[in-house]
C-alpha positions in Angstrom: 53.2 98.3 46.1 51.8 96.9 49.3 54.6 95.5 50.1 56.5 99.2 50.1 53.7 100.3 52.7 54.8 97.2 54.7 58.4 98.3 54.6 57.8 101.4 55.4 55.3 100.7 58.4 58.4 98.4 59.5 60.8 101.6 59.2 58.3 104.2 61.2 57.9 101.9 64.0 62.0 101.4 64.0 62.3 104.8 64.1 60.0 106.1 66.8 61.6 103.4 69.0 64.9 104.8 68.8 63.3 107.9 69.9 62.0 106.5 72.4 65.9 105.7 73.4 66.8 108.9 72.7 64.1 110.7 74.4 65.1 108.6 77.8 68.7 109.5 77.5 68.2 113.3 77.4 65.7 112.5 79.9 68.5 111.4 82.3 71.4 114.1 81.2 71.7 114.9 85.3 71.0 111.3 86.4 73.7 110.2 88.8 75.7 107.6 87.0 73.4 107.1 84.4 74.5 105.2 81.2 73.3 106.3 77.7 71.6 103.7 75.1 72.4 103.2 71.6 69.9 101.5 69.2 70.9 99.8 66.6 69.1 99.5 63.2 68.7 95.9 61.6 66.8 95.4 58.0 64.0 92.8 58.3 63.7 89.4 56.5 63.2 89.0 53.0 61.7 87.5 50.5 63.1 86.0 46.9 61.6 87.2 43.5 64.4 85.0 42.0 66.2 82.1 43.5 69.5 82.3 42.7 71.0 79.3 40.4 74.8 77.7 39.6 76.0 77.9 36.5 77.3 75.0 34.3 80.0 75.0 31.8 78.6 72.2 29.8 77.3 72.3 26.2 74.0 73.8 25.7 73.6 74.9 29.3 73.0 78.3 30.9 75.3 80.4 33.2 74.6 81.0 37.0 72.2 83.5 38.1 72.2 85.7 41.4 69.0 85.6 43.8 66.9 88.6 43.4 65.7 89.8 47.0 63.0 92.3 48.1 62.9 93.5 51.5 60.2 94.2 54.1 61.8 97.5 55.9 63.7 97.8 59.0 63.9 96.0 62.6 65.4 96.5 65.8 68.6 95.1 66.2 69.6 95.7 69.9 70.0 98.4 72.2 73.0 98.5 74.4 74.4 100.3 76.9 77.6 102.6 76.8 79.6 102.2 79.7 82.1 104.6 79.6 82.9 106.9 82.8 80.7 110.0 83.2 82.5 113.3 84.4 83.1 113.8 88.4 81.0 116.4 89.9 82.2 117.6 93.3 80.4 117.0 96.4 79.9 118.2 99.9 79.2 115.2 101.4 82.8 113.1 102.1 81.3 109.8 102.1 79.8 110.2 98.0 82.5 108.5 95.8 82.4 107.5 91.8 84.0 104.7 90.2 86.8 105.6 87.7 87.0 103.0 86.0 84.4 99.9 84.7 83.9 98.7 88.2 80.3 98.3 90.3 79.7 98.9 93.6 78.0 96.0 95.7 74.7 97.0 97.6 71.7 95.2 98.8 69.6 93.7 101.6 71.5 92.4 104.3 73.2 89.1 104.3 74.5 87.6 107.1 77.6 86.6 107.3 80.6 87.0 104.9 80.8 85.6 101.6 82.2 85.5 97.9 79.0 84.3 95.4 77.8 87.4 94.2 75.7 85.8 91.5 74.0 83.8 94.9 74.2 86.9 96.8 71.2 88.7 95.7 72.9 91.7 95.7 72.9 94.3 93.2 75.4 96.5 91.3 75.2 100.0 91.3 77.6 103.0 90.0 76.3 105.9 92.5 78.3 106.0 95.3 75.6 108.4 97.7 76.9 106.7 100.7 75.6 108.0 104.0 76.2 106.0 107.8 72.8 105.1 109.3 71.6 105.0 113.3 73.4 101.1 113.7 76.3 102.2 112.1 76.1 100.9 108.6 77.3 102.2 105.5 74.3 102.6 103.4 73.5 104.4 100.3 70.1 106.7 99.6 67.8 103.5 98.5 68.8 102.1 102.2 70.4 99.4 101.1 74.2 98.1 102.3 77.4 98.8 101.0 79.0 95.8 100.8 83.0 95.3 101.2 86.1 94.0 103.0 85.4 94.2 106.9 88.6 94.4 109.3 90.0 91.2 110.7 89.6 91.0 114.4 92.1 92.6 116.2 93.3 94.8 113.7 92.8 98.7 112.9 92.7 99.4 116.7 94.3 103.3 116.8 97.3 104.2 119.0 95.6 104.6 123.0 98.0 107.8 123.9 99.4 107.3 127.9 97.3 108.9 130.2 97.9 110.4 133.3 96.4 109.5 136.8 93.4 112.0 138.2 91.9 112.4 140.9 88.5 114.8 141.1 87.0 116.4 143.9 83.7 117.8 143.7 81.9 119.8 145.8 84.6 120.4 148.5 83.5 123.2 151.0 85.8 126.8 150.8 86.9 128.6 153.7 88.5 131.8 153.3 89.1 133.8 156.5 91.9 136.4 158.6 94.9 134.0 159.4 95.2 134.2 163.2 98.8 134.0 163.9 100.7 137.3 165.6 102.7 138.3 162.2 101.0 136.9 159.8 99.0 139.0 157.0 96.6 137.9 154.3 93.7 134.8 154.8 94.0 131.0 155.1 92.1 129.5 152.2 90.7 126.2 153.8 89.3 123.5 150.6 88.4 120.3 151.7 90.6 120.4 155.0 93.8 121.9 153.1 95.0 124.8 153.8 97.6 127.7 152.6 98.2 131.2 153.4 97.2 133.7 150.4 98.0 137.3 150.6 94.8 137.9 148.5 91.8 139.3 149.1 89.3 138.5 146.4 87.6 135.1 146.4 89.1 134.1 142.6 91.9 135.3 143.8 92.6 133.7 147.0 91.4 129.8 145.2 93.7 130.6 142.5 96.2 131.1 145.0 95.8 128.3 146.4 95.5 126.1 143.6 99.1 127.8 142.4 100.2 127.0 145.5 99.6 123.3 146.4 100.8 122.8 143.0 103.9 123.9 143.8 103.7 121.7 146.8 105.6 124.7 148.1 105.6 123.6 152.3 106.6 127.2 153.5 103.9 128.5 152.0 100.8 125.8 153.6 99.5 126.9 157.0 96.8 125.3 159.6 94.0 127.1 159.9 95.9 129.0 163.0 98.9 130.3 161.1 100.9 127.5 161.9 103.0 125.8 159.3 102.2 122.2 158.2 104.8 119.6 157.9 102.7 116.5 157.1 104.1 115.4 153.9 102.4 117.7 151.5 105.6 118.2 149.2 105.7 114.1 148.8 102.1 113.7 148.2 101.8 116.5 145.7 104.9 116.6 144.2 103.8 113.9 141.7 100.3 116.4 140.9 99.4 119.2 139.3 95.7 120.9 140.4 93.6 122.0 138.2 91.2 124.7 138.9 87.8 123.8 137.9 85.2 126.2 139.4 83.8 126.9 142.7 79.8 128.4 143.6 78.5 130.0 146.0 78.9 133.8 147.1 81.5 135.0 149.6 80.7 136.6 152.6 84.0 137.2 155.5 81.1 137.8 157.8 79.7 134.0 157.4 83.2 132.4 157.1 82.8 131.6 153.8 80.9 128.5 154.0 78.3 128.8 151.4 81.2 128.0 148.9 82.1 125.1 147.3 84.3 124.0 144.5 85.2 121.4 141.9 89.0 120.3 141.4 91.2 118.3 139.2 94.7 116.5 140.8 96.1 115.2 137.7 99.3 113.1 137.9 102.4 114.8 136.2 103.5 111.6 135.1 101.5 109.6 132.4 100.6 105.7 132.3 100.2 103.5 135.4 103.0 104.7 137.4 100.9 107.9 138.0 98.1 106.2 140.0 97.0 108.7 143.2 98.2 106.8 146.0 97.7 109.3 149.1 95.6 112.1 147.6 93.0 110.2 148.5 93.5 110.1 151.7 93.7 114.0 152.0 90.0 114.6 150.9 87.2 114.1 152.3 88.2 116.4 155.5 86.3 115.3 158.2 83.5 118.1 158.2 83.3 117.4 154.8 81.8 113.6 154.1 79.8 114.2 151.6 82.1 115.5 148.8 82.1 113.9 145.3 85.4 112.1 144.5 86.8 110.0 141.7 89.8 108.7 140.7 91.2 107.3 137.7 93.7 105.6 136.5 96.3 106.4 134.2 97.9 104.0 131.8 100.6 103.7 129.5 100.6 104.0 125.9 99.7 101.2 123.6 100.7 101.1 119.9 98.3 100.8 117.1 97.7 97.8 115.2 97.3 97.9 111.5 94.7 97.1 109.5 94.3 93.5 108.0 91.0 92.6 106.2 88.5 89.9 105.2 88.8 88.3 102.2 85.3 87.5 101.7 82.4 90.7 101.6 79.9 91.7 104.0 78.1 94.5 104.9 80.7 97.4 106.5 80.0 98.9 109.7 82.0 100.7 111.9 84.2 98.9 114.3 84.1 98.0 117.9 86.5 100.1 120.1 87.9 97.0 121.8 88.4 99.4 125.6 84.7 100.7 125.5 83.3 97.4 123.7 81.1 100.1 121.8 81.1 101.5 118.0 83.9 104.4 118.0 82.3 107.6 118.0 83.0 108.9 114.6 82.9 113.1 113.6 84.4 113.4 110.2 85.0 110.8 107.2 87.1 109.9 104.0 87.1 107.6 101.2 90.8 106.6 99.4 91.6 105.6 96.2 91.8 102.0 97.2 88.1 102.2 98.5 89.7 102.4 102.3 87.2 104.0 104.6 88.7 106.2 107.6 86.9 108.5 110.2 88.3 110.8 113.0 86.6 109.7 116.2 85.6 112.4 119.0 89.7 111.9 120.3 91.4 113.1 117.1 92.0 109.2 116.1 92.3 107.7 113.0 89.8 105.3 112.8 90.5 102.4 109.6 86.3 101.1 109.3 86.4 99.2 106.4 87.1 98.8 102.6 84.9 99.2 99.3 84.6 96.7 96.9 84.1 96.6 93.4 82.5 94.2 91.2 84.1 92.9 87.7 81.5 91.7 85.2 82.2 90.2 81.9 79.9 91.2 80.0 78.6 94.6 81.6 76.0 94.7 78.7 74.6 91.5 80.0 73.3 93.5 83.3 69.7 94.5 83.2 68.7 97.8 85.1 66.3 97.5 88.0 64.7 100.3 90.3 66.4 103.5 89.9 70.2 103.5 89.5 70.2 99.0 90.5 71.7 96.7 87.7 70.6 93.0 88.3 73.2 90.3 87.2 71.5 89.0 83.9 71.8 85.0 82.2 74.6 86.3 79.7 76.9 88.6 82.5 79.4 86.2 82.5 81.8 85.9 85.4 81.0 88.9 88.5 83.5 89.0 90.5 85.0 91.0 93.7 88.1 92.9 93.7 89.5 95.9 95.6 89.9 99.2 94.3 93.5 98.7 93.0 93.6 101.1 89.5 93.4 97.5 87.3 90.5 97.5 84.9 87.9 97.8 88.0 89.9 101.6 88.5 89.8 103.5 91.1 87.3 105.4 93.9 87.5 109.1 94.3 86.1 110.6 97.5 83.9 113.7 97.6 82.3 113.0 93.8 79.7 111.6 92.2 79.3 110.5 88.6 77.6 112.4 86.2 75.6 110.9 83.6 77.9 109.9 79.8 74.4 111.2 77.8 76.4 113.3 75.1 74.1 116.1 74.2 75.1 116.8 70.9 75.3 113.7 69.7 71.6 112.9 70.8 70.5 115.8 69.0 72.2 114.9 65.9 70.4 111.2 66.7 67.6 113.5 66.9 67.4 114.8 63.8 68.7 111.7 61.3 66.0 109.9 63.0 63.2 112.6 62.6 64.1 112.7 58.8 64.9 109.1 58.8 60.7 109.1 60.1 59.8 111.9 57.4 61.3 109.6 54.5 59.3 106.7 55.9 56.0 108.1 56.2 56.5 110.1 52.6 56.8 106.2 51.4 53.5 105.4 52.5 51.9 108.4 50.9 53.5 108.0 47.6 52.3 104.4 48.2 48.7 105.5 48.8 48.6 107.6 45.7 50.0 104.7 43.7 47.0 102.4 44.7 44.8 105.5 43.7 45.7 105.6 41.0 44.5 102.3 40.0 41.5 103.0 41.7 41.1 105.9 39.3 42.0 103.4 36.2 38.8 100.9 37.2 36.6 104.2 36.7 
């Protein structure tokens, strides 16, 4: 009878740990990429009333006899994890991603250099994909540690640089607007940095508009000297090749004060793109002489280089974003996306596409070999088997879908079935120990 109570002490403490499983997988119904546990039942040694015996066929002996067994209640037998693929939830943020498939993202401490031990590594393995990129540029995830992956090969994933034209800025330039002083000639002479042109406006914005619409046409009959006289010095050949744009001009305009509390800020830029657009003589037409101190600069133009696709490492490291070989700094990303194939693209601040890097995903043997660590970490366990490194490529590792997040694969109705065999499962084994207890009182009661 003692032995029952044993058994049934054995059974209780089975029970209330796999409620104790139970209880931490409801617990974790809207963990990110949490993974429910089963426990498994296992009955506990045993011990022989009977030994069992062989038969014998000879005269006079006895037949075989079967060992007679009595139990001592139930064990633990393991508790694993269920791996499957929790539901996508949608997010906001375009950098989260989730696995679909039985792949593990790589993240960690740094490790310098590239490499292709994981087991070595020190990295963990992790199936929440909250990716953010921090102040250096990294791709890191919300426990600040690195995403690991396949970094570009030098010299590859540089975007298409567009041609550019040839400008030529001039900052600052004093504004003269006055009566043009030639016997039949109407409007004012709009003077900007030494250059001149009749405008039959009388409005400030008016007569710099003018002018700007008129050197832009490089139109000779219509530029004058100061005096009404037309000029004949080669404007249509030096501004043929430029269009101006208007910037802005300050100041306020008085006719009284010849208008030289005004200044203003323009933009020659060369109608042709790429290096054949370099300014050759505006330069030389600004500053005017009473004007030395205006602000000039001038750039050059160049021609249109292709892009160069993307090649990457074939070991891991930590992805950044890349160096934008013209400025030697990071490219200045504003918007992101994560592929299928783990690919990591931005838009930088010129409308580029900008390749930075690929994910990669970890294959492990025996995924119930992995032991969980802090939060959402697996560490790689004695009886993982292989890990390896593969890209995103739909095999068994699957695939990564951008803008979502795993949900947790805790099945609700199952636990509460769980739930409630195990609560009766509890019940039976405590009403085993009271029948037990009244059993022994009763020979209690016998003695008396």
């Amino acid at each position: 009878m003692v032995r029952s109570m044993v058994a049934a002490v054995a059974g209780l403490k089975a029970h209330q740990s796999k409620m104790d499983v139970i209880g931490n997988n409801i617990a974790n119904v809207n963990t990110w990429g949490f993974k429910s546990f089963s426990y498994n039942f296992a009955d506990s040694m045993y011990a022989n009333s009977t030994n069992s015996t062989q038969g014998s066929a000879r005269n006079g002996e006895a037949g075989g006899r079967n060992a007679s067994q009595v139990g001592y209640g139930s064990v633990m037998s393991s508790i694993t994890n269920e791996f499957g693929t929790g539901s996508p939830s949608p997010s906001a943020n375009p950098l989260d991603c989730m696995i679909d498939g039985t792949g593990f993202f790589l993240v960690g401490n740094m490790v310098n250099g590239s490499f292709t031990n994981i087991k070595d590594s020190g990295l963990y393995l992790s199936r929440v994909g909250i990716f953010r990129v921090d102040s250096n540029g990294y791709l890191v995830d919300d426990n600040r540690s690195y995403v690991y992956g396949y970094a570009l090969q030098d010299g590859t994933g540089i975007p298409e640089v567009p041609a550019t034209a040839a400008s030529y800025e001039v900052n600052g330039a004093d504004v003269d607007i006055r009566p043009a002083q030639a016997a039949g000639v109407t409007g004012n002479v709009v003077t900007i940095g030494g250059l001149s042109i009749l405008s039959q406006n009388s409005t400030t914005d008016e007569c710099i508009k003018d002018w700007v619409n008129q050197m832009s046409k490089a139109d000779g009959a219509s530029v004058v000297n100061p005096d009404g006289s037309a000029v004949t010095t080669g404007l249509d050949t030096t501004f043929s090749r430029y269009k101006i744009e208007y910037i802005d001009y300050q100041g306020e305009y008085d006719s009284a004060d010849l208008n030289r509390d005004l200044s203003v800020d323009l933009r020659f830029v060369a109608k042709a793109t790429g290096e054949d657009g370099t300014p050759n003589r505006v330069p030389n037409q600004f500053p005017a002489a009473d004007n030395p101190n205006v602000d000039i600069t001038t750039t050059t133009g160049q021609n249109r280089e292709a892009s160069v696709r993307a090649r990457y490492d074939t070991q891991l490291s930590a992805l950044r974003i890349p160096i934008d070989p013209k400025t030697n700094q990071q490219y200045e990303i504003q918007s992101y996306k994560i592929n299928e194939d783990g690919t990591i693209v931005g838009v930088d601040k010129d409308n580029r596409t900008i390749t930075i890097g690929k994910i990669a995903l970890a294959i492990v043997e025996n995924p119930n070999g992995l032991e969980k660590d802090t939060g959402y970490y697996y560490t790689v366990g004695a009886n993982a088997g292989d890990v390896t490194a593969t890209e995103a490529n739909g095999g068994p590792a699957g695939i990564i879908k951008g803008g979502y997040l795993e949900m947790a694969n805790v099945d609700l109705a199952n636990e509460f079935s769980n739930m409630i065999t195990c609560q009766r499962g509890f019940q039976a084994n405590s009403k085993i120990i009271t029948v037990t207890d009244e059993m022994l009182q009763e020979l209690v009661n016998m003695k008396r």
